[in-house]
C-alpha positions in Angstrom: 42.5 42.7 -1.8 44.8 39.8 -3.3 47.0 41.1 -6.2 49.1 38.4 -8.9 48.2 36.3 -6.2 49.8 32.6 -6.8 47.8 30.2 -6.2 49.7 26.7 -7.2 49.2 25.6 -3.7 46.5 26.8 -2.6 43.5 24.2 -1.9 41.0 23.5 -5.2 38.6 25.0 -3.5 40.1 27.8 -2.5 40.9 28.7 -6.0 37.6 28.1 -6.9 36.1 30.8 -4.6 38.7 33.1 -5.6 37.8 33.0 -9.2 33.6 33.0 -8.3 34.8 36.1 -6.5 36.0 37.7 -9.4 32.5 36.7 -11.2 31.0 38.8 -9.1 32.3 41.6 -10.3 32.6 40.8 -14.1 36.4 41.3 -13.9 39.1 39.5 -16.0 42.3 37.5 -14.6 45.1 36.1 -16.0 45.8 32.0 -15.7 48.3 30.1 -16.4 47.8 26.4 -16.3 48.1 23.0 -18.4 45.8 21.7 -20.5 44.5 18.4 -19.9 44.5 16.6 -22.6 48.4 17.4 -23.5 50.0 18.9 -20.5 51.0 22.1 -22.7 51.4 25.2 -20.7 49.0 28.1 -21.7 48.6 31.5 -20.8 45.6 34.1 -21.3 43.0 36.3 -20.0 39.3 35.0 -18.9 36.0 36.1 -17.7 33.8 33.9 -15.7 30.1 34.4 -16.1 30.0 35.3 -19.7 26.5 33.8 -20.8 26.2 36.3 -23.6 26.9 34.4 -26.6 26.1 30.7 -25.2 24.7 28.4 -27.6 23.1 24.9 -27.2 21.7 25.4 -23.6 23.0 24.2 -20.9 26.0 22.0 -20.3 25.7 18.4 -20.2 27.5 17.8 -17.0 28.2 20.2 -14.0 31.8 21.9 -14.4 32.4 22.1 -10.8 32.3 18.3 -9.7 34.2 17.5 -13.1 37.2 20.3 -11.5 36.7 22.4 -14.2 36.0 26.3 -14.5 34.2 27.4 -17.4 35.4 30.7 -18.8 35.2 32.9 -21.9 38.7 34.0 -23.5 38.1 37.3 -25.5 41.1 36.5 -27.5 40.1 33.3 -28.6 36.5 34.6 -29.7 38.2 37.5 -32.1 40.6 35.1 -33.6 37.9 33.1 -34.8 35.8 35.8 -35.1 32.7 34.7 -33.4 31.7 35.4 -29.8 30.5 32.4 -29.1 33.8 30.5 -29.6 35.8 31.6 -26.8 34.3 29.4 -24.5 37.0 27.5 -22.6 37.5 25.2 -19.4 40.3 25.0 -17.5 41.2 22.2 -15.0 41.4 23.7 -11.1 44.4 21.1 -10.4 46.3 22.5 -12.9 46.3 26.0 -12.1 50.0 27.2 -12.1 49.2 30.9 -11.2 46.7 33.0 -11.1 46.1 37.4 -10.9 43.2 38.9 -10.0 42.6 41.3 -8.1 39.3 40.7 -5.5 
């Protein structure tokens, strides 16, 4: 079992299997990481595997050769108070920690 486990230097792929771990399961973990497009830190709570409230089919491009993990933020989806828009991705490489407990 791995507990607030940080993983900032961890290998990309070992992060990745950590998180498709926690799919498994349906849990929730924490992440901290920055965003891409700004370098702004940001903090929340995901879910991997959330399928639920997808719209428009399937993505256009595959998340995992891009070094991306596609989540859905809970918080995000109530503050704009529709399901389907707390969809997020967040960069594997820019992980800065990581709890979850596998």
């Amino acid at each position: 079992m791995t507990t607030g486990v940080e993983l900032r230097r961890m290998a990309t792929e070992t992060i990745w299997e950590q998180i498709m771990q926690a799919a498994k399961t349906g849990q929730f973990f924490s992440c901290t990481f920055l965003k891409r497009t700004t370098g702004e830190e940001r903090s929340g709570v995901f879910r991997v595997n959330v399928q639920k409230h997808l719209a428009g089919g399937e993505a256009a491009y595959d998340f995992r050769s891009k070094g991306l993990i596609p989540v859905w933020e809970p918080a995000a989806a109530e503050k704009a108070g529709d399901p389907s828009k707390g969809y997020r991705s967040i960069p594997v490489e820019n992980i800065l920690q990581i709890s979850l407990n596998v």
